[in-house]
C-alpha positions as CSV (number, residue, x, y, z in Angstrom):
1,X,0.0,0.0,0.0
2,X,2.6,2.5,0.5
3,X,4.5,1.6,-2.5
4,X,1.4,2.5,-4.6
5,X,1.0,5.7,-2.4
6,X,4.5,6.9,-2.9
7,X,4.4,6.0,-6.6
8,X,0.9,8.5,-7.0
9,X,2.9,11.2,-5.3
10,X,5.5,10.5,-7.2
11,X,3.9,10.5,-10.9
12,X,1.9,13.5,-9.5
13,X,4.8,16.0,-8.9
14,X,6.8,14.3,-12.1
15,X,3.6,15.4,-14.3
16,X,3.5,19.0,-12.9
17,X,7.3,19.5,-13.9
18,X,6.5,17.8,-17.0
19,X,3.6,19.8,-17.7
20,X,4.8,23.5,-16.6
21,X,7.5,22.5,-18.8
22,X,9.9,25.2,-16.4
23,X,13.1,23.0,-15.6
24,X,14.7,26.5,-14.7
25,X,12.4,27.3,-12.2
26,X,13.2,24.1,-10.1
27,X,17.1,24.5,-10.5
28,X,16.7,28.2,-9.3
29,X,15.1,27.3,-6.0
30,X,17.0,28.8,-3.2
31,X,18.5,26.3,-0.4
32,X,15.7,27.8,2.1
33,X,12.6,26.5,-0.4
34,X,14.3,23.3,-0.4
35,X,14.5,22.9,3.0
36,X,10.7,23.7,3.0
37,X,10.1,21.2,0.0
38,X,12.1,18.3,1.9
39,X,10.4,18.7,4.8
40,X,6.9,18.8,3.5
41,X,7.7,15.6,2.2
42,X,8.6,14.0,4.9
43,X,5.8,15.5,6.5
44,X,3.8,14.1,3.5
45,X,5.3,10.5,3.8
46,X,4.7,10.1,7.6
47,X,0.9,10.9,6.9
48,X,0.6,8.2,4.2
49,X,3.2,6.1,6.4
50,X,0.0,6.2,9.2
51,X,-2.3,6.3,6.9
52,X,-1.6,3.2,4.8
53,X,-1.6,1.1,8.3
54,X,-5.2,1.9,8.3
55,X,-5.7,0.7,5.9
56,X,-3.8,-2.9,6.3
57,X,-5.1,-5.9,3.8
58,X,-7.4,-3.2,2.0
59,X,-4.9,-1.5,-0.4
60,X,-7.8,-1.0,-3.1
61,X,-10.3,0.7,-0.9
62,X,-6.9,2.7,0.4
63,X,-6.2,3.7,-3.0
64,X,-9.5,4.8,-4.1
65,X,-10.0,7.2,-0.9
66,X,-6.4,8.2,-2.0
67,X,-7.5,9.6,-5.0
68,X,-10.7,11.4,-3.5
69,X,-8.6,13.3,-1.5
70,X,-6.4,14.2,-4.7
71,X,-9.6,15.3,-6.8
72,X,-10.6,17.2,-3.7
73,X,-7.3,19.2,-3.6
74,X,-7.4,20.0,-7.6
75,X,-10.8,21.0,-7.5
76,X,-9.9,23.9,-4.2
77,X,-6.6,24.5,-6.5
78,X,-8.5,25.2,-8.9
79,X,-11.1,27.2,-7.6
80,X,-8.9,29.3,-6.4
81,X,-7.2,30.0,-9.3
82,X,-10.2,30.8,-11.2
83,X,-11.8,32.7,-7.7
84,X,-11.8,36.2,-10.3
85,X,-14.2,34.5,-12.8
86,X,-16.3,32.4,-10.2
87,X,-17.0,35.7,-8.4
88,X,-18.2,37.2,-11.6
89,X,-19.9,34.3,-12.4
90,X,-21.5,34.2,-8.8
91,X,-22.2,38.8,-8.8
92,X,-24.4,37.9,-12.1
93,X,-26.1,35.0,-10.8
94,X,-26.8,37.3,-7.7
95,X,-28.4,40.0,-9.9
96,X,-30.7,38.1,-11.9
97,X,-32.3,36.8,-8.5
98,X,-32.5,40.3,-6.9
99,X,-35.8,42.1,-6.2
100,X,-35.8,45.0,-8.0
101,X,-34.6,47.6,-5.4
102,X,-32.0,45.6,-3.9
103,X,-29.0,47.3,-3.8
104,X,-25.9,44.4,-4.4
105,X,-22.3,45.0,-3.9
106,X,-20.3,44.1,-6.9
107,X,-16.4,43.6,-7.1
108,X,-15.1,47.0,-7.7
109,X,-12.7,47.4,-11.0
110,X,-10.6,50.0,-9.2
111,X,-8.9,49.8,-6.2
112,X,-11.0,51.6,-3.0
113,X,-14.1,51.6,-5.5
114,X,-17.4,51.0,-4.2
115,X,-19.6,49.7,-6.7
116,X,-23.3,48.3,-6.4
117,X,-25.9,47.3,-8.7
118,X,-30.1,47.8,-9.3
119,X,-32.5,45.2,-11.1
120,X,-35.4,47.1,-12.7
121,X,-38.4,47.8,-11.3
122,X,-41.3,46.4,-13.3
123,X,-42.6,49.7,-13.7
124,X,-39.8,50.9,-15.8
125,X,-37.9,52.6,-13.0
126,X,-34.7,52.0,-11.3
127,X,-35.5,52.4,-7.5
128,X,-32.7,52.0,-4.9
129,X,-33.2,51.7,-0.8
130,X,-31.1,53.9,-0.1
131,X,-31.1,56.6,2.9
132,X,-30.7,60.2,3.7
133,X,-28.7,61.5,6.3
134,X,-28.8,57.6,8.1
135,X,-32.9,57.4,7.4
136,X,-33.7,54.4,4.9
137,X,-35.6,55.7,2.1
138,X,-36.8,54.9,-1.4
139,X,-35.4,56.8,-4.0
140,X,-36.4,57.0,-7.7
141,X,-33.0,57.2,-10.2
142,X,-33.8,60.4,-12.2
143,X,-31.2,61.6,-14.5
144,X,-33.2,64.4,-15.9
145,X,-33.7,65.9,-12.1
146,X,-30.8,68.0,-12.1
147,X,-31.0,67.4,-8.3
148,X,-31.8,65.2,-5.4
149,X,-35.7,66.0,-4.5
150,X,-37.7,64.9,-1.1
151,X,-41.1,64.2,-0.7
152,X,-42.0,66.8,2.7
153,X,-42.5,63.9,5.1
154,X,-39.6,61.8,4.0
155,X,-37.8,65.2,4.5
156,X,-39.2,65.3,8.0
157,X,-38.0,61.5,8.6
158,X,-34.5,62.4,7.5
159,X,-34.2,65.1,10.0
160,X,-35.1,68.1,8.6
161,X,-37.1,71.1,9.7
162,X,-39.6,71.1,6.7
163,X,-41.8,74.6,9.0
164,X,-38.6,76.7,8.4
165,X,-37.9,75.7,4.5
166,X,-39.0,78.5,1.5
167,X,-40.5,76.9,-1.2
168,X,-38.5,79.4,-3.9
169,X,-37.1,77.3,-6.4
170,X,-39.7,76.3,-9.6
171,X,-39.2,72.8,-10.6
172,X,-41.3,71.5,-13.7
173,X,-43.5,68.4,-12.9
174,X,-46.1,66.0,-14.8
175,X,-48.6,68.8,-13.5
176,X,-46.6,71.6,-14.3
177,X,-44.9,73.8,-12.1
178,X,-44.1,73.4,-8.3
179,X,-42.1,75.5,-6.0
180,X,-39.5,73.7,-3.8
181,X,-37.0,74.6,-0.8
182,X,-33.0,74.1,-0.8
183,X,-31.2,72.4,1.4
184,X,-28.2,70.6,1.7
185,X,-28.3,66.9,3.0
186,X,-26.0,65.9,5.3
187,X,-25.4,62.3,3.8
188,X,-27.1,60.2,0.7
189,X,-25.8,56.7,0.4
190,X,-26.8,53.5,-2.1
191,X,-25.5,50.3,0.1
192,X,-21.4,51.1,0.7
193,X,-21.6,54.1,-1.7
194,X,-21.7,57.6,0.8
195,X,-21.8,60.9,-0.7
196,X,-21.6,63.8,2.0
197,X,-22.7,67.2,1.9
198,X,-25.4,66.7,-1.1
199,X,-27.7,69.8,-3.0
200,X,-31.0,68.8,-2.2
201,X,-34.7,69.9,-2.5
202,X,-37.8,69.4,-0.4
203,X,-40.8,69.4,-2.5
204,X,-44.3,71.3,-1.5
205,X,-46.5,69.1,0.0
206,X,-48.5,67.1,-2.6
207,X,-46.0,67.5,-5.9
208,X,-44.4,65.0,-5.9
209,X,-44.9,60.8,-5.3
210,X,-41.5,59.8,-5.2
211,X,-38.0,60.8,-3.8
212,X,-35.8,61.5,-6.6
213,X,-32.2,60.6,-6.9
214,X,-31.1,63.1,-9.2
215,X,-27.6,64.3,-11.0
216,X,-26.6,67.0,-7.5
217,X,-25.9,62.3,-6.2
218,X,-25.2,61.2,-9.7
219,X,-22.4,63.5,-11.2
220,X,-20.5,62.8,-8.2
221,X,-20.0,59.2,-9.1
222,X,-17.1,57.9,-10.6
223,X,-19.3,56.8,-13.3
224,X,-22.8,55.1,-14.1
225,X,-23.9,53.1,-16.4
226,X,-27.4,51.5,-18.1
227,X,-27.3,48.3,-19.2
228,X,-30.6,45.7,-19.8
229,X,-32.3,45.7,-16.5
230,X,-29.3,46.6,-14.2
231,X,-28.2,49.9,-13.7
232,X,-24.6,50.0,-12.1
233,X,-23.0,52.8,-9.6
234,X,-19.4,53.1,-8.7
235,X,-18.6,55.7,-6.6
């Protein structure tokens, strides 16, 4: 049994040189990484040493549970050499699944990037939870608004005064034109993405059916982007 055990190690590590095909590589190992190579293998040996004792009289069903453990190792080998394209793989798998809303965090492109991604809504609309100076709140993706406007209660639930606001600014609606207020918002954030210190509106009371997430969030961005049902933010 541990003849046939040392002989699969052996052909093993004889088929990786063989197939790497880099003879140089081995010759350039430094005396430390030999030391480390050596005494892996002996490590190595004294497993199957105690191993193959186990396995007394049974060398086939030895050998068999031998090579489990040998597929096993390839396959984590080479998951994780292929991690990049699994978590792609895994990121779009995620986003067909995800109620439109959701907001998931994708692998960034750029390091210190924060990117996240929308589904749809079956309306036509890309809707993110998102919040508003730490308050969780819907908010419609408008890039015509050329900023972020607030519904007066939602306003209210983010911490702001609404009693105080002037309603000076004329913003052009689906029922024509409506007066808001300016403020400034202390934070607006879509899942990791923060952006501090944002132009805002509050809407008059009765304008306005949605929270929009317009460009005073969007131009901020590193970029955006439109594609199918998913709309992309990296920021």
């Amino acid at each position: 049994m541990l003849g046939w055990l040392l002989l699969i190690l052996a052909a093993l590590v004889g088929l990786f040189v063989f197939l790497s095909g880099d003879t140089e590589a081995v010759k350039s190992l430094g005396f430390g990484q030999l030391a480390y190579m050596i005494a892996f293998a002996m490590l190595a040996l004294l497993l199957i040493t105690r191993v193959s004792g186990d396995y007394n009289g049974r060398a086939w069903t030895g050998l068999r549970h031998a090579m489990v453990w040998v597929i096993v190792a390839a396959a984590l080998v080479a998951g994780y050499s292929y991690r990049g394209e699994l978590t792609a793989v895994a990121y779009r798998v995620a986003g067909e699944v995800l109620p439109p809303g959701q907001v998931l965090t994708i692998e960034p492109t750029v390091t210190g990037e924060r990117a996240v991604r929308l589904r749809r809504h079956p309306g036509g609309h890309f809707i993110a939870r998102g919040a508003v100076n730490g308050t969780a709140l819907p908010l419609l993706i408008d890039t015509g608004a050329s900023t972020v406007v607030l519904k007066p209660a939602d306003a209210e639930r983010a911490g702001i005064d609404t009693e105080g606001l002037s309603f000076t600014v004329p913003v052009s609606t689906a029922n024509g034109t409506a007066y808001a207020a300016p403020v400034r918002l202390k934070a607006v954030s879509i899942g990791p993405i923060e952006l501090r210190d944002v132009e805002a509106l509050v809407a008059q009371p009765g304008t306005l059916s949605e929270n929009l997430l317009g460009m005073s969030f969007l131009k901020r961005l590193h970029s955006y982007e439109f594609s199918g049902d998913f709309l992309t933010l990296r920021g």
